[in-house]
VOPAGU-2260 file (C-alpha; in pm, 1 decimal, decimal comma):
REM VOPAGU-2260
SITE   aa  ch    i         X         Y         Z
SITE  UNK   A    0   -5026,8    3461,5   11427,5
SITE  UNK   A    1   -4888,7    3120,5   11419,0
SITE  UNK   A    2   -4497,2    3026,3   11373,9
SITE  UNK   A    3   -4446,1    3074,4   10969,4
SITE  UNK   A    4   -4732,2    3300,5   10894,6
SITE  UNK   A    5   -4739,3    3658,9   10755,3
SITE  UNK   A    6   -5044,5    3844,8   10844,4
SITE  UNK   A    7   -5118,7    4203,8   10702,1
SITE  UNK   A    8   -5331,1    4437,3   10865,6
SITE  UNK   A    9   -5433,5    4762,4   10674,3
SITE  UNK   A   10   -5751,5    4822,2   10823,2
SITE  UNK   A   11   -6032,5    4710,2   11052,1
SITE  UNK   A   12   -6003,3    4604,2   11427,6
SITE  UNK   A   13   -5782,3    4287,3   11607,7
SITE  UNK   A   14   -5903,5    4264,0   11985,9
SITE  UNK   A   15   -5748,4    4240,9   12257,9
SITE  UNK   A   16   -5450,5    3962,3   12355,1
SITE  UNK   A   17   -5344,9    3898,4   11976,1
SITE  UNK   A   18   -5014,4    3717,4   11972,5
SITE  UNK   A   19   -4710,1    3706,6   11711,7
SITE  UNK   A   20   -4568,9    3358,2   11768,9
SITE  UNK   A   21   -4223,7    3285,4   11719,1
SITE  UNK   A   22   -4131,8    3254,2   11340,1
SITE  UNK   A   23   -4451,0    3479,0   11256,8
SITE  UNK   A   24   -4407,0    3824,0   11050,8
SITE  UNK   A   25   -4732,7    4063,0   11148,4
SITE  UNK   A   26   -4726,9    4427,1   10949,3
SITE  UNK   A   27   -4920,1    4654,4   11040,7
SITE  UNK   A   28   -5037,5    4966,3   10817,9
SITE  UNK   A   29   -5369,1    5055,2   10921,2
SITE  UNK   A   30   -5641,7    4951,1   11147,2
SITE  UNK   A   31   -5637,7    4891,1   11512,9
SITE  UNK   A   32   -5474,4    4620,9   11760,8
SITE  UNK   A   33   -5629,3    4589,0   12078,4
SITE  UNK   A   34   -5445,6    4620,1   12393,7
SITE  UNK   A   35   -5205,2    4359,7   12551,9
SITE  UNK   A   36   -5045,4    4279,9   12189,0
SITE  UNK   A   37   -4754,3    4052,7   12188,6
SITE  UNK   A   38   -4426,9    3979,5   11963,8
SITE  UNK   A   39   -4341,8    3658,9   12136,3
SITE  UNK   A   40   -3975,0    3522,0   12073,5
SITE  UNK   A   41   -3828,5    3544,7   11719,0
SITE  UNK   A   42   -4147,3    3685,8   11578,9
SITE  UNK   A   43   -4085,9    4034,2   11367,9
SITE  UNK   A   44   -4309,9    4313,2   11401,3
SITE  UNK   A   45   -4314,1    4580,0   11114,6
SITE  UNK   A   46   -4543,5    4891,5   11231,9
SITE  UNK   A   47   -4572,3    5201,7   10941,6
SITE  UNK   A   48   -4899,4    5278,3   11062,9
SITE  UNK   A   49   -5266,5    5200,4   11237,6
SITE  UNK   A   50   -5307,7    5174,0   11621,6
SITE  UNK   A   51   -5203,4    4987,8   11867,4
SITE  UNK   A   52   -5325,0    4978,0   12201,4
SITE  UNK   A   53   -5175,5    4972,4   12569,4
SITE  UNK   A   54   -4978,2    4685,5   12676,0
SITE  UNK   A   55   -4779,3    4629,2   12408,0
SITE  UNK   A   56   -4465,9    4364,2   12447,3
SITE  UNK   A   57   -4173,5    4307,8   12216,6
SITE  UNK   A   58   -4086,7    3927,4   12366,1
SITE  UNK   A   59   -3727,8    3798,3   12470,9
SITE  UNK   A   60   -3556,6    3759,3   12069,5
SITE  UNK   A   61   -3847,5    3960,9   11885,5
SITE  UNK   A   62   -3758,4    4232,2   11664,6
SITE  UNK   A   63   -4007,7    4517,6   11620,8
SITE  UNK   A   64   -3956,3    4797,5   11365,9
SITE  UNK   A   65   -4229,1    5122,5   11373,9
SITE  UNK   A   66   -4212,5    5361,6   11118,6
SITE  UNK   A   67   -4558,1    5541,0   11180,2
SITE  UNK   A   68   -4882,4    5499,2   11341,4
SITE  UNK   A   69   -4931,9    5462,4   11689,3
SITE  UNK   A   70   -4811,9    5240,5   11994,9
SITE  UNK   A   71   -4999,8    5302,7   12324,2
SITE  UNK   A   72   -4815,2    5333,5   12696,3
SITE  UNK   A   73   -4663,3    5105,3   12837,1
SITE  UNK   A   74   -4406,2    4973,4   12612,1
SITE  UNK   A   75   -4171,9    4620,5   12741,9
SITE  UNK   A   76   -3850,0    4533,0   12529,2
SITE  UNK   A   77   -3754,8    4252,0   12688,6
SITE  UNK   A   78   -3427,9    4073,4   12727,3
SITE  UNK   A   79   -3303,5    3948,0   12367,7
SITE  UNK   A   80   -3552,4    4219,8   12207,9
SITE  UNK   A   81   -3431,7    4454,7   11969,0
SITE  UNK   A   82   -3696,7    4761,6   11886,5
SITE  UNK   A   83   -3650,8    5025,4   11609,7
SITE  UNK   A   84   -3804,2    5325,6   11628,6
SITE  UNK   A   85   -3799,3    5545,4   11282,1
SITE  UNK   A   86   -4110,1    5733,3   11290,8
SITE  UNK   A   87   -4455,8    5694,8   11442,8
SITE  UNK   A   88   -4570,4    5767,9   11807,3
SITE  UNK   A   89   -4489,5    5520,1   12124,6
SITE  UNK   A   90   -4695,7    5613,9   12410,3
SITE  UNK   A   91   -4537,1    5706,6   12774,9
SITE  UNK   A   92   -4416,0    5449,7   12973,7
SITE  UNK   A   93   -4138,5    5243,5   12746,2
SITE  UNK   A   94   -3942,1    4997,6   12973,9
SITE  UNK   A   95   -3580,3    4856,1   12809,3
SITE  UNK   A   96   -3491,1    4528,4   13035,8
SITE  UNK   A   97   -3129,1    4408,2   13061,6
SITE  UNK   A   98   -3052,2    4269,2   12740,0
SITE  UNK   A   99   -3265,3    4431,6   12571,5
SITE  UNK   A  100   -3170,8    4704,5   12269,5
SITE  UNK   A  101   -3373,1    4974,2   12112,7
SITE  UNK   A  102   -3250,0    5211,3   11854,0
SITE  UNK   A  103   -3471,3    5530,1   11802,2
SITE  UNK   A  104   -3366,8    5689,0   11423,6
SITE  UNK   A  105   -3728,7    5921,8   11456,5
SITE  UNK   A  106   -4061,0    5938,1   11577,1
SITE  UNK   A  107   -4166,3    6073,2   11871,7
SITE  UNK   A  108   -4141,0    5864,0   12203,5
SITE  UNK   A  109   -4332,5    5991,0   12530,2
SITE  UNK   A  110   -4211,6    6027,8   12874,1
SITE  UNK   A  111   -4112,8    5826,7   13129,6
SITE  UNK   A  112   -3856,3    5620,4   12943,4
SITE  UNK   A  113   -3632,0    5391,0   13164,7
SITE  UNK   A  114   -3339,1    5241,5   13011,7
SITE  UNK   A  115   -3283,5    4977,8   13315,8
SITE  UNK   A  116   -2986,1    4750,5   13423,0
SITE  UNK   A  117   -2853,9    4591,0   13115,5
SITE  UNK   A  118   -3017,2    4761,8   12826,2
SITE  UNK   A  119   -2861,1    4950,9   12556,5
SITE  UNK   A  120   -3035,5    5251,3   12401,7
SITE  UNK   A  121   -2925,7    5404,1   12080,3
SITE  UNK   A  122   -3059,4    5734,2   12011,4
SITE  UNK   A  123   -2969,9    5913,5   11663,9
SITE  UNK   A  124   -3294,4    6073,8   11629,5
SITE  UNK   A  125   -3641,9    6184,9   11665,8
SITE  UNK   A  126   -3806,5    6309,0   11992,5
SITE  UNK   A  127   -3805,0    6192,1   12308,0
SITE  UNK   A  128   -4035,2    6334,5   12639,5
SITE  UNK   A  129   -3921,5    6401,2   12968,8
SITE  UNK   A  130   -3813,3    6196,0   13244,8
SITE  UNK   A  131   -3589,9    6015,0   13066,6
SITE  UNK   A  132   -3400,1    5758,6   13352,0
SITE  UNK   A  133   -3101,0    5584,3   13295,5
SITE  UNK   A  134   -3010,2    5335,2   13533,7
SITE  UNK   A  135   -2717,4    5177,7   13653,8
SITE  UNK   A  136   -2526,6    4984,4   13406,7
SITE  UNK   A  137   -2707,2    5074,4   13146,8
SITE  UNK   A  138   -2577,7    5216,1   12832,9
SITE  UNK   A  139   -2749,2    5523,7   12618,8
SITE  UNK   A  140   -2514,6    5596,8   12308,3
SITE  UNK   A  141   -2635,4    5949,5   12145,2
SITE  UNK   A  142   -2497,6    6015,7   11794,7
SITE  UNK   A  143   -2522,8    6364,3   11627,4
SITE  UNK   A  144   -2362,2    6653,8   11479,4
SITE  UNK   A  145   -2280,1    6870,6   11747,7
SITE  UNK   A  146   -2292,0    6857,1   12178,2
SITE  UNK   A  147   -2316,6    7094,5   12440,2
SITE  UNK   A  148   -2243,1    7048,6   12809,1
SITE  UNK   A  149   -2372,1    7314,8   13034,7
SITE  UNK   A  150   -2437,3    7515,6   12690,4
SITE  UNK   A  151   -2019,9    7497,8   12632,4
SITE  UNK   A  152   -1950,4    7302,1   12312,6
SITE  UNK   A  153   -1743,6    6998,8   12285,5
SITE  UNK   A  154   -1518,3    7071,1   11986,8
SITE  UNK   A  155   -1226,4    6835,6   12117,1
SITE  UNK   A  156   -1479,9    6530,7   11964,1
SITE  UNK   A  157   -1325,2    6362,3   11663,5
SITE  UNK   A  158   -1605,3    6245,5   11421,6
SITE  UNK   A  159   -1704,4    5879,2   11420,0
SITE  UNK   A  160   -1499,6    5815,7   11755,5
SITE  UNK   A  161   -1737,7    5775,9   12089,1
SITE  UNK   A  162   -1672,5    5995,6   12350,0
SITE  UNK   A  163   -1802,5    5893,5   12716,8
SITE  UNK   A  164   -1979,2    6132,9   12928,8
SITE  UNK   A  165   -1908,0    6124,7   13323,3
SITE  UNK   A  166   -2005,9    6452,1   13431,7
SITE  UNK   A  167   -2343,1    6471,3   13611,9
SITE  UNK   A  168   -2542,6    6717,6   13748,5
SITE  UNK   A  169   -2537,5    6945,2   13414,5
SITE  UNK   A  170   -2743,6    6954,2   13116,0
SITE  UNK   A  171   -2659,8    6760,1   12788,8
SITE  UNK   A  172   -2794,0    6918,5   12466,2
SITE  UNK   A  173   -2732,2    6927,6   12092,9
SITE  UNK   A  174   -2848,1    6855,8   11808,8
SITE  UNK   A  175   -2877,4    6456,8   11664,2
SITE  UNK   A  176   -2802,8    6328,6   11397,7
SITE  UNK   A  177   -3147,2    6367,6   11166,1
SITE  UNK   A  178   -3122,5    6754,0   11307,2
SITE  UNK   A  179   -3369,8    6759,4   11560,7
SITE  UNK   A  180   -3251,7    6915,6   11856,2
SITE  UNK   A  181   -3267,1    6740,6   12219,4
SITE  UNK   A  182   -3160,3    6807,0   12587,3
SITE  UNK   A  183   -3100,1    6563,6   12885,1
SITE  UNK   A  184   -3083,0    6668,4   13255,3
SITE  UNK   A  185   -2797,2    6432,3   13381,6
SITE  UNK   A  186   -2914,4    6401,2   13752,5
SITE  UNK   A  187   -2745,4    6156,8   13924,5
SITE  UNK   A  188   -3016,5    5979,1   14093,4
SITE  UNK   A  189   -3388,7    5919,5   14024,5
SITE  UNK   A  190   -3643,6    6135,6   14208,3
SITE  UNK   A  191   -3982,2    5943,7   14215,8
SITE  UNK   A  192   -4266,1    6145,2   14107,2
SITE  UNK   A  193   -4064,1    6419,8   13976,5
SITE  UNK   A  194   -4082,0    6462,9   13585,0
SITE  UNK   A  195   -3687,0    6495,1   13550,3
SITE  UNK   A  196   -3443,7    6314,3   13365,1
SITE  UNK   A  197   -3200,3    6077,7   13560,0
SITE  UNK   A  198   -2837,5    5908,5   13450,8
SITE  UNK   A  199   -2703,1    5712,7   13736,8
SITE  UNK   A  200   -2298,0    5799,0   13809,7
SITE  UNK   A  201   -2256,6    5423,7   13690,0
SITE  UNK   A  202   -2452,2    5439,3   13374,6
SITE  UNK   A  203   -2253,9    5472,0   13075,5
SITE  UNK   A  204   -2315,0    5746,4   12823,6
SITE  UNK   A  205   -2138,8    5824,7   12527,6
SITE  UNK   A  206   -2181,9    6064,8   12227,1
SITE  UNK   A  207   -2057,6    6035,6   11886,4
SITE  UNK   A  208   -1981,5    6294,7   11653,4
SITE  UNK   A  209   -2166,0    6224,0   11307,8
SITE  UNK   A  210   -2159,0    6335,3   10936,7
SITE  UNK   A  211   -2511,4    6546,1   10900,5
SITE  UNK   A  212   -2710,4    6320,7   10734,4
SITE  UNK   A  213   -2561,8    5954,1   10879,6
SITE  UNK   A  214   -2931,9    5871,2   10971,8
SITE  UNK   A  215   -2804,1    5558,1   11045,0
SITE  UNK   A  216   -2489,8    5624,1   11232,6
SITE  UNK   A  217   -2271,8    5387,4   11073,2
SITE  UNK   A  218   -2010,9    5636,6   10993,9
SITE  UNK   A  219   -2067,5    5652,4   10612,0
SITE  UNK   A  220   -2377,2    5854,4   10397,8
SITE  UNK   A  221   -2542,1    5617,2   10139,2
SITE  UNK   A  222   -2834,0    5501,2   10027,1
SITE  UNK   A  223   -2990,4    5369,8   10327,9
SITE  UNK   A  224   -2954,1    5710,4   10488,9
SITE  UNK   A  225   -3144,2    5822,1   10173,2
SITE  UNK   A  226   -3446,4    5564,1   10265,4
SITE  UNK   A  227   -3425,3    5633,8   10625,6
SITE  UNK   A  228   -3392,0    6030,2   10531,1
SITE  UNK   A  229   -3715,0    5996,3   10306,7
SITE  UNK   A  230   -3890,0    5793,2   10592,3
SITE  UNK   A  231   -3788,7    5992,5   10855,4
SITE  UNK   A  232   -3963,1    6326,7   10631,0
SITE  UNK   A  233   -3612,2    6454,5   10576,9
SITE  UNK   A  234   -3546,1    6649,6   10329,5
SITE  UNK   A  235   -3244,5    6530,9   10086,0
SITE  UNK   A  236   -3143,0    6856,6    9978,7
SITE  UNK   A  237   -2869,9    7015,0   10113,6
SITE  UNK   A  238   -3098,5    7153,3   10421,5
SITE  UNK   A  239   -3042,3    6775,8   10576,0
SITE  UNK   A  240   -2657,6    6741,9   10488,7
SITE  UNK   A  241   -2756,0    6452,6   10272,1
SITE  UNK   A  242   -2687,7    6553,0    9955,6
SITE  UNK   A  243   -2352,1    6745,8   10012,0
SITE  UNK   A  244   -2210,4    6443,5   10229,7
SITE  UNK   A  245   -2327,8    6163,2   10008,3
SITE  UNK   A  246   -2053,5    5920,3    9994,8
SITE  UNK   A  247   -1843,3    6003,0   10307,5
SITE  UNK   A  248   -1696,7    5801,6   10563,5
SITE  UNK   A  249   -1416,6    5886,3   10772,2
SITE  UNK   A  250   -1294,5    6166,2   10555,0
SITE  UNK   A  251   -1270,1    6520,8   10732,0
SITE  UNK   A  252   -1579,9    6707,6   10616,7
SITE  UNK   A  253   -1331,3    6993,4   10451,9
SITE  UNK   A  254   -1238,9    6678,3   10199,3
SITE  UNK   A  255   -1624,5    6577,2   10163,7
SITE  UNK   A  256   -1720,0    6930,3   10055,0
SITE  UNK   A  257   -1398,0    6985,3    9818,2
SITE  UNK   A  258   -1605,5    6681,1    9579,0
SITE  UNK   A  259   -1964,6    6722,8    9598,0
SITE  UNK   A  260   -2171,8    6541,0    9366,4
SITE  UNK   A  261   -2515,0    6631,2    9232,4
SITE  UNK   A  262   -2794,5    6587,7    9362,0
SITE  UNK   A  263   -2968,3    6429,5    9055,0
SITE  UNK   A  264   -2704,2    6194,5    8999,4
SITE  UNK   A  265   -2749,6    6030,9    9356,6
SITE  UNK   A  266   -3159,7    6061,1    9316,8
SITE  UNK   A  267   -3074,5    5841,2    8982,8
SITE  UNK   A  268   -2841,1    5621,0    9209,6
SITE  UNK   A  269   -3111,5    5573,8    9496,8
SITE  UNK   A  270   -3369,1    5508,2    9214,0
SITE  UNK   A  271   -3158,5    5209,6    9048,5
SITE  UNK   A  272   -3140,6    5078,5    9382,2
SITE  UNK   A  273   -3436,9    5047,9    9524,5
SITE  UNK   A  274   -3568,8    4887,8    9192,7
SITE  UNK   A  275   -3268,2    4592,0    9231,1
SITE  UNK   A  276   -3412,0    4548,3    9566,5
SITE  UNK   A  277   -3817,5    4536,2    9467,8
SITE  UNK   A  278   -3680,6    4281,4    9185,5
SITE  UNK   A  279   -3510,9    4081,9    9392,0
């Protein structure tokens, strides 16, 4: 795909070696990539569906975006790169080199994850496998609605302020921020061939206590946590925290629930919306 091109691909097969070249825009719906695919520097890289196969490398200054379908193992973000992860499946082995920064909303991402030296991992939903390794000075930021260490709860966490984990050897669970539940062994070091997680003393963790229903983590419910709610298969009832916390931002969640507003009135809201956006 050369610099300045779009190309769509709903369908069909692209062999093997196919390259996004910098200023290109490849979406992918359907279909199959072969192996060894490539978003080369300042490409963009929308994924909602198809297959793509092994190999796959999101370039120094590439952004890549899945929403569905499948990525095969042996993911690269490289330095520059900045991969979001919403939905879909990414294969085991996903590599994060320094610089690089990957945000995972949803989806399901497979094990053997290494955030290395450098990177920055943002994790606010979704699924991800065992053997999760962070290494030294990297960063992994979680962002949910409620934190256990060692199965006691943190309830000293004030919401939308980052709190920064140190402890190690003990187990980190909760539940994120698009309510699906996760749980991180912080061992100190990395055991080779052992299916364990890993968060190196010098690794910097943090969680941040989130508004159910902040899909995006920003610290305020809106319409683009609707459209990342409806992507993510959320429901926006008040099962997902959506509706009941729709316009909050800092504001205690006694004061949110004191005003709610209903849920066919923000539907309406979302609706006007995304029609602005389609005619613009």
């Amino acid at each position: 795909a050369f610099s300045g091109s779009v190309v769509n691909i709903s369908g069909g097969e692209v062999g093997l070696l196919f390259d996004a070249e910098s200023g290109s825009e490849v979406n992918i719906s359907g279909g199959t990539v072969g192996d060894g695919f490539q978003a080369l520097s300042g490409s963009v890289v929308n994924i909602s569906g198809g297959e793509v196969g092994l190999l796959f490398e999101a370039g120094s200054g590439s952004e890549v975006n899945i929403s569905g379908g499948t990525v095969g193992g042996v993911v690269d973000a490289l330095a520059g790169s900045v991969v979001n992860i919403s939905g879909g499946t990414v294969g085991p082995g996903f590599d994060a080199f320094s610089g690089s920064e990957v945000n995972i909303r949803g989806g399901e991402v497979g094990v053997n994850f290494n955030a290395l030296s450098g990177s920055e991992v943002n994790l606010s939903g979704g699924t991800v496998g065992d053997d999760f390794d962070a290494f030294p000075d990297s960063e992994v930021n979680l962002f949910g609605t409620e934190f256990f260490l060692d199965g006691v709860l943190l309830d000293s966490l004030v919401l939308g302020e980052e709190f920064t984990i140190t402890d190690r050897d003990v187990d980190l669970t909760g539940v994120l921020a698009d309510g699906s539940a996760f749980s991180f062994e912080l061992n100190p070091f990395q055991v080779i061939g052992v299916t364990a997680d890993s968060f190196a003393p010098d690794a910097t963790l943090t969680v941040t206590l989130v508004e159910a229903g902040d899909f995006d983590s920003d610290g305020d419910i809106d319409v683009v946590d609707a459209l990342l709610g409806q992507r993510l298969g959320q429901d926006l009832g008040l099962a997902s925290g959506w509706a009941n916390n729709f316009g909050a931002g800092s504001a205690p969640l006694s004061a949110v629930a004191a005003v709610p507003e209903p849920t066919a009135c923000l539907l309406a809201q979302l609706g006007i919306w995304m029609l602005s956006c389609r005619c613009r």
